[in-house]
C-alpha positions, -999 to +999 in steps of 0.1 A: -407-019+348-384-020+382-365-051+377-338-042+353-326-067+327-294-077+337-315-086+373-340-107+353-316-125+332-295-137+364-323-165+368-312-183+332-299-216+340-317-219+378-331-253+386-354-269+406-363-309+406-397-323+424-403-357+423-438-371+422-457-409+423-481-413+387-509-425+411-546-435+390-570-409+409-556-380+384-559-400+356-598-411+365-607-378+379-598-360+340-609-392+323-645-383+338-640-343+331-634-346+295-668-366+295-646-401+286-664-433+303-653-446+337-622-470+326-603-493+353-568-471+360-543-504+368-506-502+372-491-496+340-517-477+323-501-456+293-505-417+310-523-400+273-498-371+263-497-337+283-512-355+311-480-350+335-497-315+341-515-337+368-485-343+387-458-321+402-489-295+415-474-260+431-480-266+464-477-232+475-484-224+507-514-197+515-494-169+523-470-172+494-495-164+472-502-132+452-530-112+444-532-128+414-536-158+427-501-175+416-473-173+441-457-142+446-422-138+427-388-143+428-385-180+438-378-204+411-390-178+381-377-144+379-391-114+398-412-100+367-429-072+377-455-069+353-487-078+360-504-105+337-490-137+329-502-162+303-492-194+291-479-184+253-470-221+240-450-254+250-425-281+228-426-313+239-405-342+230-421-374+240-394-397+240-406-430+258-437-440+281-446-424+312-470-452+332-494-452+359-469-466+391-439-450+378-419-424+403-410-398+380-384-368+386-393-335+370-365-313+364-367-280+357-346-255+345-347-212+333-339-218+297-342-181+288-355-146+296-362-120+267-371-084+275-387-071+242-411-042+236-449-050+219-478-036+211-492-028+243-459-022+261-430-041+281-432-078+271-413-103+292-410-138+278-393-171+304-390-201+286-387-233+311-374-265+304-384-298+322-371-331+318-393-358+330-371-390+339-390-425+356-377-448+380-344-432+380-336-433+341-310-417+327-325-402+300-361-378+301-391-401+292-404-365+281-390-330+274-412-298+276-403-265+270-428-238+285-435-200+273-446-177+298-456-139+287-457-116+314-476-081+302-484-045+313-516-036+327-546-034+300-550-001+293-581+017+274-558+029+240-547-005+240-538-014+203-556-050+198-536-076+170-562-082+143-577-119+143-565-146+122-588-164+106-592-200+119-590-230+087-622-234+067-617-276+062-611-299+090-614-338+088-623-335+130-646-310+147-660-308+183-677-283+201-667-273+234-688-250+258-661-234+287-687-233+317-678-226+352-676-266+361-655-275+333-625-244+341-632-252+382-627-287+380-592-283+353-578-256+381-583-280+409-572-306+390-538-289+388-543-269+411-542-239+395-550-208+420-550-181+391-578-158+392-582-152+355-598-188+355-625-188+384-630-150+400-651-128+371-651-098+395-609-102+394-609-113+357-629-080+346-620-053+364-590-060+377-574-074+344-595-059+318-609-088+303-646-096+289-652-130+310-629-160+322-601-170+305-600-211+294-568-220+303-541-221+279-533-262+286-571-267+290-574-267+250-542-280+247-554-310+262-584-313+242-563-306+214-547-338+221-576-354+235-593-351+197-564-369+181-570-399+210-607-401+201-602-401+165-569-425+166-573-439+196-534-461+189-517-429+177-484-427+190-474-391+191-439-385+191-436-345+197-463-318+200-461-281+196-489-253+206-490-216+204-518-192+222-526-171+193-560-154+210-574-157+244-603-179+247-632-171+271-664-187+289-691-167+273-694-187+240-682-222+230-654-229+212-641-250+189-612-276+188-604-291+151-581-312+132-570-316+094-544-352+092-515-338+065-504-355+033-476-374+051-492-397+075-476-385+105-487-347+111-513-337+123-526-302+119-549-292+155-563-260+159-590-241+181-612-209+169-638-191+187-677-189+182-670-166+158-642-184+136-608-167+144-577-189+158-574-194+191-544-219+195-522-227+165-505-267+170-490-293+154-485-334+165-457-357+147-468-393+152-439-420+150 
């Protein structure tokens, strides 16, 4: 790896802030992608939770942007040289409402960079805070930490982790089949230009993988879509999600959820067609 620590670290504690408008054509555009029915989208309609990934879209311009399809390094994250990047997990604190109308400020800030040595080579883990605050508030109406993992090329002696073992028992259980339409319409929708998600020529022989890779706050969201459909008046106070396998388009997949003994937490998971864990997380209701 070029960029030496010391260089990568000197991005801790940047910031950026984008402000954005909570407008309702989002909101009904991934209402009718996660196959809800058509709802009316008024002024003051509760946004569900993670659906701020709508808003504040990388508007990039074309020649900005890498050949992997995200833009090129060194402005707001560090210059990490290696190759692949995934979305490892996010924390999120959601503190008050965020409504359809409201102007909302995103800031954003380098929280950490850890250098650290894996299986498979050089590991390189950014952790990004945002603070979401509405109308001008004082205070974030939501707090997210982000985990990006930027890794070395695949190569063929390429030690793979064992799988874990997805729970047996869930209360909730859907089935979820990853095609084509489903990952297109979720990149456009936040506009998302990485290649990992749309281009199988770029996926497999570029990266190494066996088909498209389902977006990391794709199954996040249905995750957290689940709880909604099973109780629809939950009020979730913080969530937390981990990327424990990547998940691709050639099988379905699962998203499941066991309630816990004390009323409030709420176990979510997602396992492949063949039963191992996919994405570990855990919702706190008030």
């Amino acid at each position: 790896m070029s960029a030496q620590p010391d260089q990568l670290q000197s991005w801790i504690g940047r910031s950026e802030t984008v402000d954005d408008a909570i407008n309702s054509t989002p909101v009904v555009a991934l209402t009718a992608t996660l196959d809800h029915p058509a709802t009316p989208v008024d002024a003051g309609t509760l946004l569900p939770p993670l659906w701020h990934w709508l808003y504040f879209l990388p508007m990039h311009r074309q020649s900005e942007i890498g050949a992997d399809g995200h833009a090129r390094r060194g402005g707001f994250l560090p210059p990490v040289p290696l190759p692949r990047r995934m979305w490892a997990g996010s924390q999120f604190e959601f503190r008050s409402p965020i409504r359809v109308g409201d102007r909302v400020a995103r800031t954003s800030i380098i929280d950490d960079v850890a250098i650290k040595e894996g299986r498979t080579g050089k590991l390189v883990f950014v952790k990004v805070r945002h603070e979401l605050r509405c109308n001008g508030a004082a205070e974030p109406a939501l707090v997210e930490f982000h985990d990006i993992v930027y890794r070395e090329a695949q190569r063929p002696d390429d030690v793979v982790p064992p799988p874990q073992a997805a729970p047996a028992e869930a209360a909730w259980r859907r089935q979820i089949v990853p095609d084509d339409v489903l990952l297109f319409r979720y990149s456009a929708l936040t506009f998302n230009g990485h290649r990992i998600h749309y281009d199988r020529q770029y996926v497999t022989q570029v990266e190494g993988y066996p088909g498209l890779i389902v977006h990391g706050p794709l199954i996040a969201t249905l995750l957290m879509d689940l709880l909604r459909r099973q109780m629809p008046d939950a009020d979730v106070a913080s969530f937390r999600f981990k990327a424990v396998r990547p998940t691709f388009d050639l099988n379905a997949f699962h998203v499941s959820g066991q309630p816990q003994g004390d009323g409030k937490t709420i176990r979510l998971w997602a396992s492949d067609y063949e039963g191992w864990l996919t994405m570990d997380a855990t919702a706190v209701l008030r």
